[in-house]
mmCIF file of the N, C-alpha and C atoms, coordinates in Angstrom:
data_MODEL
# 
_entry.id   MODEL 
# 
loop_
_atom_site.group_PDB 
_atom_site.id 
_atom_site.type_symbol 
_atom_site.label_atom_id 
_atom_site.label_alt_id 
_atom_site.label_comp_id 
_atom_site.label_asym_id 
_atom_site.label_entity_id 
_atom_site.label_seq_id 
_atom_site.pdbx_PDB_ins_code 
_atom_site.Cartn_x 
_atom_site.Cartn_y 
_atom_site.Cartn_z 
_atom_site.occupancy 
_atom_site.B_iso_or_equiv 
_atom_site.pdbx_formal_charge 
_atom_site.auth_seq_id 
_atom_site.auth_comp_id 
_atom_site.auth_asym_id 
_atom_site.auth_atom_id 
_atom_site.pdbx_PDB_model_num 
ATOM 1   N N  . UNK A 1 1  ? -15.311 -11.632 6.836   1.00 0.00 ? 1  UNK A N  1 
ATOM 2   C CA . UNK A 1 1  ? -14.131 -11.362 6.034   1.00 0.00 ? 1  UNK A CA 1 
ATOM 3   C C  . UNK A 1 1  ? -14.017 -12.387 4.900   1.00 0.00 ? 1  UNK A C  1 
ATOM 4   N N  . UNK A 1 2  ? -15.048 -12.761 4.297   1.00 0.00 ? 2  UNK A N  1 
ATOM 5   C CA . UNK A 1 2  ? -15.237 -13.622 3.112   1.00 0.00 ? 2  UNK A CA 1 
ATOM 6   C C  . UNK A 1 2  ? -14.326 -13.442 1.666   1.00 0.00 ? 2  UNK A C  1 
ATOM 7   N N  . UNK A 1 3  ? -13.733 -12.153 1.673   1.00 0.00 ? 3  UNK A N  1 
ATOM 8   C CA . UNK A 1 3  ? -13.596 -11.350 0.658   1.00 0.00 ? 3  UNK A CA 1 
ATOM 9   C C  . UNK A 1 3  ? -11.889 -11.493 0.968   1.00 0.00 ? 3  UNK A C  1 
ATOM 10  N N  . UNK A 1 4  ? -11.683 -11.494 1.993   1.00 0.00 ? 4  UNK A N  1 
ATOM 11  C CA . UNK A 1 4  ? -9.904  -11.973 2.642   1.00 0.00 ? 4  UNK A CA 1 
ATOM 12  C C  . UNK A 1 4  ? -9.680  -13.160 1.838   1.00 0.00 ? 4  UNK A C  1 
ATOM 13  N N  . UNK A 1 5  ? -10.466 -14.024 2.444   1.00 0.00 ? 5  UNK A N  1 
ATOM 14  C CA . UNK A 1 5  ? -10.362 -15.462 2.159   1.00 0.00 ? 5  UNK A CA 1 
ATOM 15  C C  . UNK A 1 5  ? -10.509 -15.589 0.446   1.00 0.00 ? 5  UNK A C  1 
ATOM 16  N N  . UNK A 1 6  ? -11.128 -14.657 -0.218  1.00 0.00 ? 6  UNK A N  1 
ATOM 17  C CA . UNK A 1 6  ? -11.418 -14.680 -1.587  1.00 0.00 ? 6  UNK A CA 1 
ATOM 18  C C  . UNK A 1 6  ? -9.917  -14.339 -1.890  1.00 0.00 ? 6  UNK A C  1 
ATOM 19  N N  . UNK A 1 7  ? -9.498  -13.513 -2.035  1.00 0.00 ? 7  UNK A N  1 
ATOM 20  C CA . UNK A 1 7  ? -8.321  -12.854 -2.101  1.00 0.00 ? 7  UNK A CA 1 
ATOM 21  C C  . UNK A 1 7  ? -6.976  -14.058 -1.885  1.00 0.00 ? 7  UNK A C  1 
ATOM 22  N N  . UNK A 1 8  ? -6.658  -14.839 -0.635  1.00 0.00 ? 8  UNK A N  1 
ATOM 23  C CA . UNK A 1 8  ? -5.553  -15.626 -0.653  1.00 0.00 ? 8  UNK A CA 1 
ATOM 24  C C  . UNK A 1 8  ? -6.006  -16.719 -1.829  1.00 0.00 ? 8  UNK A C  1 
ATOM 25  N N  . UNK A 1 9  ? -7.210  -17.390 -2.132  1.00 0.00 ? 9  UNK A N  1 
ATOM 26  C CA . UNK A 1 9  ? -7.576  -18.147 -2.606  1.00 0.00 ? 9  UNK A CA 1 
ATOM 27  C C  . UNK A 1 9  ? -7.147  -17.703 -4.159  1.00 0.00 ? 9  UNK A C  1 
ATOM 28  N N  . UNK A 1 10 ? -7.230  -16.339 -4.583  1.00 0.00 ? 10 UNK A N  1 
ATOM 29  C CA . UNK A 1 10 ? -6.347  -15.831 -5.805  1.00 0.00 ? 10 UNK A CA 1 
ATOM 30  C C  . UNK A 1 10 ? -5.130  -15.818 -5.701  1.00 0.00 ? 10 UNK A C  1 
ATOM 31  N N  . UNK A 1 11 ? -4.886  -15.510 -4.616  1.00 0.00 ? 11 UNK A N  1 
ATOM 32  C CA . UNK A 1 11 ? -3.089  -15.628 -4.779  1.00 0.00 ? 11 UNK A CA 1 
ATOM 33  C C  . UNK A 1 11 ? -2.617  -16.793 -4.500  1.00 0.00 ? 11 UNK A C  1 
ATOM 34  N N  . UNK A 1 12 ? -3.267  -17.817 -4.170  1.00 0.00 ? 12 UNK A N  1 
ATOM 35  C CA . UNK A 1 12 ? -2.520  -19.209 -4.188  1.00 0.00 ? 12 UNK A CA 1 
ATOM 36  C C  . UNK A 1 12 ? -2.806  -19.721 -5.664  1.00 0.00 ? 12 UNK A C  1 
ATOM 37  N N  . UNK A 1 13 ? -4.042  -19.285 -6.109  1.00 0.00 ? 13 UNK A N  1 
ATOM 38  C CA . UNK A 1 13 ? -4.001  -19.873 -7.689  1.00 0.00 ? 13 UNK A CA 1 
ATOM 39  C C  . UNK A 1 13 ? -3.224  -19.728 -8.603  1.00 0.00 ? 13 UNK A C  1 
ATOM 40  N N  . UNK A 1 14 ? -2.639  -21.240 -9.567  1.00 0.00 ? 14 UNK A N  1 
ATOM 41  C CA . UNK A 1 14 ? -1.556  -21.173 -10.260 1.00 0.00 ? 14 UNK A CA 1 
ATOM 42  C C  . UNK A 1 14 ? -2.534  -20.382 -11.440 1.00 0.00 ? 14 UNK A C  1 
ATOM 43  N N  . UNK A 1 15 ? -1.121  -20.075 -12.534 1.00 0.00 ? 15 UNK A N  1 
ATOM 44  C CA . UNK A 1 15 ? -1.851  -18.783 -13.458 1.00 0.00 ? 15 UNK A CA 1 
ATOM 45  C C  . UNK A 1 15 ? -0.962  -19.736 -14.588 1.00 0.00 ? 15 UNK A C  1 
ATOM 46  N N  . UNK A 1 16 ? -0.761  -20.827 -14.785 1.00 0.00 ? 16 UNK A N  1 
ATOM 47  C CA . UNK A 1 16 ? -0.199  -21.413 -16.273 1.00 0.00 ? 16 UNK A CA 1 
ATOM 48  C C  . UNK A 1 16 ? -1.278  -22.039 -16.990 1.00 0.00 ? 16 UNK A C  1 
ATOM 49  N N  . UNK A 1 17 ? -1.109  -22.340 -18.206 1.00 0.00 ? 17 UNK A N  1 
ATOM 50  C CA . UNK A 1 17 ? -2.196  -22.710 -19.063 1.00 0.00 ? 17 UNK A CA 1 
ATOM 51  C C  . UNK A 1 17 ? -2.946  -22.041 -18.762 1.00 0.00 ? 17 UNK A C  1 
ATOM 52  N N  . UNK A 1 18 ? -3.521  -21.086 -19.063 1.00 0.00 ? 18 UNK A N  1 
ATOM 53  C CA . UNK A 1 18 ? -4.359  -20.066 -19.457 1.00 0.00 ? 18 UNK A CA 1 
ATOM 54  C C  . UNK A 1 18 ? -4.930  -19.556 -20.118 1.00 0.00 ? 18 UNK A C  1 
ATOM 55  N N  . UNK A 1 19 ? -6.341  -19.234 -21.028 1.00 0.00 ? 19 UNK A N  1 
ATOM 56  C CA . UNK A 1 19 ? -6.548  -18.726 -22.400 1.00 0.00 ? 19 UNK A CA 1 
ATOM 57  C C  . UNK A 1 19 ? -6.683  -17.384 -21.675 1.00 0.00 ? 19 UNK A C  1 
ATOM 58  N N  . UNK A 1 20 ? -6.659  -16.441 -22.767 1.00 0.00 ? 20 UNK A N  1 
ATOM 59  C CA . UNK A 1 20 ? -6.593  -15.414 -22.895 1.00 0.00 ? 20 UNK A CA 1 
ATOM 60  C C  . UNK A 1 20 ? -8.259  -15.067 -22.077 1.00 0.00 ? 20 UNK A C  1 
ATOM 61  N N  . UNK A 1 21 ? -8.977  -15.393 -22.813 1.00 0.00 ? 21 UNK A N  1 
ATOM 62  C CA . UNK A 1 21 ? -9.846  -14.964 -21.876 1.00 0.00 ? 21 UNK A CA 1 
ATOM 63  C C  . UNK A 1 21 ? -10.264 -15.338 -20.591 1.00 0.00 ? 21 UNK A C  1 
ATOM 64  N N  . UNK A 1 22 ? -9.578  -16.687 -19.739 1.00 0.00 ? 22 UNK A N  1 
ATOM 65  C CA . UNK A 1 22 ? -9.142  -16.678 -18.385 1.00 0.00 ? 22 UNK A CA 1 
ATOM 66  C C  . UNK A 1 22 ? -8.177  -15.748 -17.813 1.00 0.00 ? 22 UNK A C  1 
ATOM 67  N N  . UNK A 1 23 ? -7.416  -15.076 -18.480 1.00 0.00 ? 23 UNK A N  1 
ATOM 68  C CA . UNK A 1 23 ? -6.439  -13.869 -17.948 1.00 0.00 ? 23 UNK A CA 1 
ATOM 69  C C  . UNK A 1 23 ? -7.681  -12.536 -18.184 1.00 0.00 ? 23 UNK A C  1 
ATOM 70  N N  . UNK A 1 24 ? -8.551  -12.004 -18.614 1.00 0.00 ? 24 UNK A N  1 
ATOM 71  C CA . UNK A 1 24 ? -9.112  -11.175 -18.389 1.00 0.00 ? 24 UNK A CA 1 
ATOM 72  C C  . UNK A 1 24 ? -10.103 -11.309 -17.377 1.00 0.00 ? 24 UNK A C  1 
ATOM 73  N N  . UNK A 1 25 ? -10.781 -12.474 -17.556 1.00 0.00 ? 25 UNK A N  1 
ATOM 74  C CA . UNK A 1 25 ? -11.479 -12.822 -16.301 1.00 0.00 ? 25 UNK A CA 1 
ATOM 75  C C  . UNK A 1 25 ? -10.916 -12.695 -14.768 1.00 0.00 ? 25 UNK A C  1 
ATOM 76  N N  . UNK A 1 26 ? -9.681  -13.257 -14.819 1.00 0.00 ? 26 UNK A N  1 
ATOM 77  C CA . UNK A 1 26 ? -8.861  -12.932 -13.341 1.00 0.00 ? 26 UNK A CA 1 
ATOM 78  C C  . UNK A 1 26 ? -8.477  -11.779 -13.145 1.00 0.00 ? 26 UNK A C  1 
ATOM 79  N N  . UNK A 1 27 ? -8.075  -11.226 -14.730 1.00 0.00 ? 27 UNK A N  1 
ATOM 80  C CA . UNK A 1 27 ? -7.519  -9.375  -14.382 1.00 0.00 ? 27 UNK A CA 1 
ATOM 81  C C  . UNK A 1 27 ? -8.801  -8.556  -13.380 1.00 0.00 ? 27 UNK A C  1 
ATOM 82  N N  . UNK A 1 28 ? -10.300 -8.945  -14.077 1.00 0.00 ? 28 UNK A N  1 
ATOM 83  C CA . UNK A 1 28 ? -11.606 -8.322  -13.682 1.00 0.00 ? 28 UNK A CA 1 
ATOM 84  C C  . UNK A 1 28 ? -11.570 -8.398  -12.310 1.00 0.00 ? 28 UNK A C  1 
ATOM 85  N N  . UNK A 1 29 ? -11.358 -9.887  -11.503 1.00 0.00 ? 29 UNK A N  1 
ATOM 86  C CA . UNK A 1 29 ? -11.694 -10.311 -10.415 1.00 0.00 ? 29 UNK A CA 1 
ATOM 87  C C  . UNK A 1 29 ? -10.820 -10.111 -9.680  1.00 0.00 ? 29 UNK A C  1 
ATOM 88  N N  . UNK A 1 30 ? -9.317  -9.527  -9.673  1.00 0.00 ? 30 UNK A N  1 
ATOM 89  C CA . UNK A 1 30 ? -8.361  -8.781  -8.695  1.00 0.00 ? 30 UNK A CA 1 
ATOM 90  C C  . UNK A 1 30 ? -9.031  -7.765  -8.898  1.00 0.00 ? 30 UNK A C  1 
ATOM 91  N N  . UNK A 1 31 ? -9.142  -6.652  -9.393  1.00 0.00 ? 31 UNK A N  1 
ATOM 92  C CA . UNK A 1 31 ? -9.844  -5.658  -9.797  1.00 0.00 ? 31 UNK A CA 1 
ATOM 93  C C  . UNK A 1 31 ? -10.914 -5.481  -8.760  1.00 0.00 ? 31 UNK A C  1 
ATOM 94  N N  . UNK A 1 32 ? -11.868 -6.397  -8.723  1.00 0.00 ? 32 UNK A N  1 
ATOM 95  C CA . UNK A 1 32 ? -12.666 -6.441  -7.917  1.00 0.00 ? 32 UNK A CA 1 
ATOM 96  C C  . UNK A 1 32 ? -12.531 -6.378  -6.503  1.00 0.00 ? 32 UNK A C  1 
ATOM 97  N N  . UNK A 1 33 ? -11.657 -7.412  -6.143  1.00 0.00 ? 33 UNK A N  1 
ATOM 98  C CA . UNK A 1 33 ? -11.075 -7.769  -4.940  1.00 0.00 ? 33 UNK A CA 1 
ATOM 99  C C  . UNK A 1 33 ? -10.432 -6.839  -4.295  1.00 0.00 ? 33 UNK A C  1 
ATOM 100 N N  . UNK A 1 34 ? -9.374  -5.935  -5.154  1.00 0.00 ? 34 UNK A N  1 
ATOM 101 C CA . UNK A 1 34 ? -8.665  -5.117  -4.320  1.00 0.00 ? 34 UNK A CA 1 
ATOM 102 C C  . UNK A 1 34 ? -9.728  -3.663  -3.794  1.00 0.00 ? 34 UNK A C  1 
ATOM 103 N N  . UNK A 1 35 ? -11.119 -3.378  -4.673  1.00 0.00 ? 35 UNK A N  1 
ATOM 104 C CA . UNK A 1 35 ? -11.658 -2.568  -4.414  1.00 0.00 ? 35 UNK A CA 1 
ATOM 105 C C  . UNK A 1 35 ? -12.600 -2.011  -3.092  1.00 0.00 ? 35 UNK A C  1 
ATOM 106 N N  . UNK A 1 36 ? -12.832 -4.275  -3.400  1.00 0.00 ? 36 UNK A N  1 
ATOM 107 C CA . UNK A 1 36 ? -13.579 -4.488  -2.078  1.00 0.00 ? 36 UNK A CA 1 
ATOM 108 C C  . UNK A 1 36 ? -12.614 -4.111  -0.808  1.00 0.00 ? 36 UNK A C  1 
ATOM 109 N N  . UNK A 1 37 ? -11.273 -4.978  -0.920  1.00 0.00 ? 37 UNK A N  1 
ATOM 110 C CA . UNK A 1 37 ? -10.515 -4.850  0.456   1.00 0.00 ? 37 UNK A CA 1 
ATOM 111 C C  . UNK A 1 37 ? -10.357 -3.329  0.557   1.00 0.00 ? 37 UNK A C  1 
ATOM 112 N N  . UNK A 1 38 ? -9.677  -2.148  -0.095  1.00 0.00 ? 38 UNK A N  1 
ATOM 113 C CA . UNK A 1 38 ? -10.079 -0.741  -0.109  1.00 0.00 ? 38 UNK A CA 1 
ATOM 114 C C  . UNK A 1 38 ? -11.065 -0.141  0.854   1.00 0.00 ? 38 UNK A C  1 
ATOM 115 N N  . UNK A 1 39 ? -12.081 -1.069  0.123   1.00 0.00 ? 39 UNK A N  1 
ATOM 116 C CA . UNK A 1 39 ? -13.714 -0.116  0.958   1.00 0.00 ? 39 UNK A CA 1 
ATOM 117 C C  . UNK A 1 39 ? -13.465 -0.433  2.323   1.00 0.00 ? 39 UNK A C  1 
ATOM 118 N N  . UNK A 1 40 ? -12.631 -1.924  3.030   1.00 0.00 ? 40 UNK A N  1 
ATOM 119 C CA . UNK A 1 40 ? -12.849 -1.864  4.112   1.00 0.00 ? 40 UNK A CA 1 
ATOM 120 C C  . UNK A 1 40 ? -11.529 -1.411  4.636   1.00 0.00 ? 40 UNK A C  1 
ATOM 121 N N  . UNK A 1 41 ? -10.430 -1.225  3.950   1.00 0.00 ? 41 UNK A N  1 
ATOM 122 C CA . UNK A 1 41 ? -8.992  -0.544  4.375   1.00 0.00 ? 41 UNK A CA 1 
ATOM 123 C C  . UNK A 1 41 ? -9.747  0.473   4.783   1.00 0.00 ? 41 UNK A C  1 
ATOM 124 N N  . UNK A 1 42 ? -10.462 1.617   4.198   1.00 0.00 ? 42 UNK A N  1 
ATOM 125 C CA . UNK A 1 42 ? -10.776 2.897   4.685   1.00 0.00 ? 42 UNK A CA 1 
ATOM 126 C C  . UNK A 1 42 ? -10.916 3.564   5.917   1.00 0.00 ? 42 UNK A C  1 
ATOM 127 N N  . UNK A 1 43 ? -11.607 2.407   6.856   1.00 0.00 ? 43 UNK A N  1 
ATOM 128 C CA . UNK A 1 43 ? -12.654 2.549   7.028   1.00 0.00 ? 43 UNK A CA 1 
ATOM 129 C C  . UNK A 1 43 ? -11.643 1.617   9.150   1.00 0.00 ? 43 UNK A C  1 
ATOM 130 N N  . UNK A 1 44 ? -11.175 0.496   8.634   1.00 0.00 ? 44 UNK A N  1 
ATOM 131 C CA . UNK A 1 44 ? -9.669  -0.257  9.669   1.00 0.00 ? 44 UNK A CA 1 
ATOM 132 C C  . UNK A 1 44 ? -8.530  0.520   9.913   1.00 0.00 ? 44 UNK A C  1 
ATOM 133 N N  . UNK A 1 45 ? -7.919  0.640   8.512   1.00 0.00 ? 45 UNK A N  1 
ATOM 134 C CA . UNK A 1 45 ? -6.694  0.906   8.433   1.00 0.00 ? 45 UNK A CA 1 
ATOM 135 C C  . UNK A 1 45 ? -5.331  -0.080  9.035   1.00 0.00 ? 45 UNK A C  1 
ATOM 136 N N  . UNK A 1 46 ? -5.642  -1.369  8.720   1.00 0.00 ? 46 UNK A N  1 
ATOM 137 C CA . UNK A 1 46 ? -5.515  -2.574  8.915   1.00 0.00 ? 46 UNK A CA 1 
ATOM 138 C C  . UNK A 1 46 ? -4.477  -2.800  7.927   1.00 0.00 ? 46 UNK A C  1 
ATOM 139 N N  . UNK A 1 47 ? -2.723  -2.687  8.552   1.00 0.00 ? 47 UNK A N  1 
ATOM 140 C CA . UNK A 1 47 ? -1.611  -2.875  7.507   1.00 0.00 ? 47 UNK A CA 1 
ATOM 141 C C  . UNK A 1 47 ? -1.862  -3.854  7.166   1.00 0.00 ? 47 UNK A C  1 
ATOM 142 N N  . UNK A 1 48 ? -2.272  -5.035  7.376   1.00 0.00 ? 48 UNK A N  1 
ATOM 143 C CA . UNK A 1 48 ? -1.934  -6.408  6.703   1.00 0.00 ? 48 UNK A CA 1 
ATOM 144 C C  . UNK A 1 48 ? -3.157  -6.402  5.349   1.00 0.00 ? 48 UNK A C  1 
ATOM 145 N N  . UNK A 1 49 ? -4.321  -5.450  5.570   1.00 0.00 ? 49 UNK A N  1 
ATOM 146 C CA . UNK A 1 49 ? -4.819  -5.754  4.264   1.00 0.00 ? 49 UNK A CA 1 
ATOM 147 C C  . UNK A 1 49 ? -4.380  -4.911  3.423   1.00 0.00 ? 49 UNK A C  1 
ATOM 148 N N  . UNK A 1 50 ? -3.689  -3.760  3.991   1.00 0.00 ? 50 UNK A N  1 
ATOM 149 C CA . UNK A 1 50 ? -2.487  -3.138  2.819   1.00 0.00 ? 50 UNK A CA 1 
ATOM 150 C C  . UNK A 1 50 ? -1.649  -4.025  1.974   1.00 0.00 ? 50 UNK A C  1 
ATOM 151 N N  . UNK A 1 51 ? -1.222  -4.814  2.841   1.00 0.00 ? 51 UNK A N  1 
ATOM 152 C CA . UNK A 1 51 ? -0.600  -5.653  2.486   1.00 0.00 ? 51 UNK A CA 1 
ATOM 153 C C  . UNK A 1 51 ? -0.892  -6.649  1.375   1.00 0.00 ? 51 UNK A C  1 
ATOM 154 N N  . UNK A 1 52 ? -1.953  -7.383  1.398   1.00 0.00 ? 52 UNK A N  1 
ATOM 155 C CA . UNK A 1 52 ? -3.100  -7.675  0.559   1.00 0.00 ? 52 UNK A CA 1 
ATOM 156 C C  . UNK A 1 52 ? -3.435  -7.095  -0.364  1.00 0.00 ? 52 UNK A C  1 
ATOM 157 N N  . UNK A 1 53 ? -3.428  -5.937  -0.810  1.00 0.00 ? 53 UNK A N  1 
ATOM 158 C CA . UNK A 1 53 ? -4.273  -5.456  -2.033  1.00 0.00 ? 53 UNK A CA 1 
ATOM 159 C C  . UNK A 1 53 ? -2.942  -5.381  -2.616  1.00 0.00 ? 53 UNK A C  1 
ATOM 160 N N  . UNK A 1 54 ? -1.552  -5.396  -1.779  1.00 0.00 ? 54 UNK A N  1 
ATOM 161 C CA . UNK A 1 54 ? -0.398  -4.717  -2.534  1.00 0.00 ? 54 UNK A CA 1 
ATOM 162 C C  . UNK A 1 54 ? 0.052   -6.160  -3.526  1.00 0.00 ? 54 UNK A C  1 
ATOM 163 N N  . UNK A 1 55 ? -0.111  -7.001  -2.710  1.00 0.00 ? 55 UNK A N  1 
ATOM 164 C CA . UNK A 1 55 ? -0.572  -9.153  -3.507  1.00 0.00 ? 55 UNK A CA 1 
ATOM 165 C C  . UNK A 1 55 ? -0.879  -8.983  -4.162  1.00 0.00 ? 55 UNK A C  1 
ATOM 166 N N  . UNK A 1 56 ? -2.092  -8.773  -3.982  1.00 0.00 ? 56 UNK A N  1 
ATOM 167 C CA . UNK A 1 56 ? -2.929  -8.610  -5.552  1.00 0.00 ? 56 UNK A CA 1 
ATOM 168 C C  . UNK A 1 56 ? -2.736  -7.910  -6.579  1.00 0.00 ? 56 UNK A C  1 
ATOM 169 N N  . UNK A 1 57 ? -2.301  -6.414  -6.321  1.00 0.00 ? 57 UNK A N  1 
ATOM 170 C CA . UNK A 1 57 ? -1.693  -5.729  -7.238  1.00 0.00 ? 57 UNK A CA 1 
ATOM 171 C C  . UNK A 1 57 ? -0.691  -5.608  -8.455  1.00 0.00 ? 57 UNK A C  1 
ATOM 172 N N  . UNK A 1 58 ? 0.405   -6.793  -7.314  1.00 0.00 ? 58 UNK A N  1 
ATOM 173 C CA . UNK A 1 58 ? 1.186   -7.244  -8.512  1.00 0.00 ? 58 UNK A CA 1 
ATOM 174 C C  . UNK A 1 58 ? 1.277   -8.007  -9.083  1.00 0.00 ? 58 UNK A C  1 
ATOM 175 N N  . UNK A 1 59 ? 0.063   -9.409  -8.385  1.00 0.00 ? 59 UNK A N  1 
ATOM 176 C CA . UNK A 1 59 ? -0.409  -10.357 -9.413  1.00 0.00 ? 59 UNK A CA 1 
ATOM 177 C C  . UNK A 1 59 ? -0.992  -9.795  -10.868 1.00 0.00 ? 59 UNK A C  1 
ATOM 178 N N  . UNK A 1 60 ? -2.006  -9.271  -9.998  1.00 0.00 ? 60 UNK A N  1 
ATOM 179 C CA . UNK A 1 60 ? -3.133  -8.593  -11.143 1.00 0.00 ? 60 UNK A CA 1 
ATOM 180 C C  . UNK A 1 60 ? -1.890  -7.890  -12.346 1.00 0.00 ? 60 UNK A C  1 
ATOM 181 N N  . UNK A 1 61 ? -0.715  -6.912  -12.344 1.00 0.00 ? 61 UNK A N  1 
ATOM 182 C CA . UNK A 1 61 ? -0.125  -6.156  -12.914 1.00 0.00 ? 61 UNK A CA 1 
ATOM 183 C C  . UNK A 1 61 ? 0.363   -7.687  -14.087 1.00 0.00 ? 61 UNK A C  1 
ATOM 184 N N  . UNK A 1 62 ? 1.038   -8.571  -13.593 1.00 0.00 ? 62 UNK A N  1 
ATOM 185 C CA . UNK A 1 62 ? 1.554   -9.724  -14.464 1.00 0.00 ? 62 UNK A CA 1 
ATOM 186 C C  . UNK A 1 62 ? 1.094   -10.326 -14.883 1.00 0.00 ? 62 UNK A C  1 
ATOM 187 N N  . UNK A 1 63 ? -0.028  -10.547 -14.692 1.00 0.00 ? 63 UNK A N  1 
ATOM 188 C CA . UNK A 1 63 ? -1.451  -11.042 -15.724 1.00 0.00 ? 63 UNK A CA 1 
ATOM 189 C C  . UNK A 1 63 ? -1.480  -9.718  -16.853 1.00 0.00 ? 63 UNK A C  1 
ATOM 190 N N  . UNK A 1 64 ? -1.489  -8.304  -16.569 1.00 0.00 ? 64 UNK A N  1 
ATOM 191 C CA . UNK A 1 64 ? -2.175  -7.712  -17.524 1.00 0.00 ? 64 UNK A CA 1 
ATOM 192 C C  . UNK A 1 64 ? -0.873  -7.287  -18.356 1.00 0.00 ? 64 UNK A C  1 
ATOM 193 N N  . UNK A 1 65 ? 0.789   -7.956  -18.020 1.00 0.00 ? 65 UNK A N  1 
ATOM 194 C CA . UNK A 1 65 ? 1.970   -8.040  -19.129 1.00 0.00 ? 65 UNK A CA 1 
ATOM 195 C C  . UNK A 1 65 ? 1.095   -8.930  -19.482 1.00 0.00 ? 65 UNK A C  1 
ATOM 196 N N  . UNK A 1 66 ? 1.430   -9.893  -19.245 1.00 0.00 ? 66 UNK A N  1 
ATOM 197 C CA . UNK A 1 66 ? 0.552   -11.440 -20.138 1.00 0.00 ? 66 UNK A CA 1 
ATOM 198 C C  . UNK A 1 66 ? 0.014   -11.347 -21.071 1.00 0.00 ? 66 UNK A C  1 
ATOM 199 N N  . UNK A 1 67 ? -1.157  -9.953  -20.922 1.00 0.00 ? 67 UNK A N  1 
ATOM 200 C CA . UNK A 1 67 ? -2.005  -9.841  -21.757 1.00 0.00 ? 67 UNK A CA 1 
ATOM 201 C C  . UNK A 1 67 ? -2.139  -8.847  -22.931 1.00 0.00 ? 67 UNK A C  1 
ATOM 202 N N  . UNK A 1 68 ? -1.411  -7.999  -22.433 1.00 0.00 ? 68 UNK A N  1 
ATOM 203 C CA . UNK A 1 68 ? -1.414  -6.464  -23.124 1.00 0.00 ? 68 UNK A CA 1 
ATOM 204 C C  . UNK A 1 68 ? 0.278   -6.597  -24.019 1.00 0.00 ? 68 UNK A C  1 
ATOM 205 N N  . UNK A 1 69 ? 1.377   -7.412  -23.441 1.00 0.00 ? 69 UNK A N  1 
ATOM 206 C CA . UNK A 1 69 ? 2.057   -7.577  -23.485 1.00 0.00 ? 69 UNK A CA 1 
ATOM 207 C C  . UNK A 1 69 ? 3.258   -6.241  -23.027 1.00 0.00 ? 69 UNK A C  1 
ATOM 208 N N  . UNK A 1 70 ? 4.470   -6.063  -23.030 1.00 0.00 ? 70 UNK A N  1 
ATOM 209 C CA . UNK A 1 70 ? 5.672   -6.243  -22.444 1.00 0.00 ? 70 UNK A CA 1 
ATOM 210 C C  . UNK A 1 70 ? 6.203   -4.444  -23.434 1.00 0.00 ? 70 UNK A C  1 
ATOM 211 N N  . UNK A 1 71 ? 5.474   -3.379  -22.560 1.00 0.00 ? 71 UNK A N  1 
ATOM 212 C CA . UNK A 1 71 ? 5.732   -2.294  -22.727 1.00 0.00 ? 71 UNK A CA 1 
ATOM 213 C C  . UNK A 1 71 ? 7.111   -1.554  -23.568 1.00 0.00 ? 71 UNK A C  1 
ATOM 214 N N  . UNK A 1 72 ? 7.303   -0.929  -24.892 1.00 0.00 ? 72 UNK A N  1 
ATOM 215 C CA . UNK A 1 72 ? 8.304   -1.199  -25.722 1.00 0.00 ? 72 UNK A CA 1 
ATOM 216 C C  . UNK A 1 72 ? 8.511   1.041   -25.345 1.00 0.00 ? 72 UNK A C  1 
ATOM 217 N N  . UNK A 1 73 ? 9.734   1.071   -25.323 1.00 0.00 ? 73 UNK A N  1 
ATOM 218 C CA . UNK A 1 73 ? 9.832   2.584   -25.306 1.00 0.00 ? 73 UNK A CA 1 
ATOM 219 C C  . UNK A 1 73 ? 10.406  3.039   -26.333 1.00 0.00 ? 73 UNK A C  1 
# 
């Protein structure tokens, strides 16, 4: 479960001072992460890594305001 441990290790990371292209790099690598935990949600069905991708999800989502910026209607 290397990929767990990858995962808290993103969500404990602070996200200030940042260049722009460290926020795409991390957008890529939740991205990644939640796909991996997915392949093995499928497969468990293991709420707590529901739980987990749902972390990441909304990290990953506030990185990509950050980046894309702050949706205007």
């Amino acid at each position: 479960m290397e990929i767990v441990k990858e995962a808290q290790e993103f969500l404990d990371a602070k996200m200030s001072g940042l260049s722009t292209s460290d926020r795409v790099q991390l957008s890529r690598d939740a991205k990644r992460i939640v796909l991996a935990i997915n392949e093995i949600y499928k497969e468990s069905k293991d709420p707590e890594l529901m739980e987990l991708m749902k972390a990441l999800t909304l990290k990953k989502k506030r990185i990509d305001v950050r980046l894309k910026g702050k949706p205007t209607d």
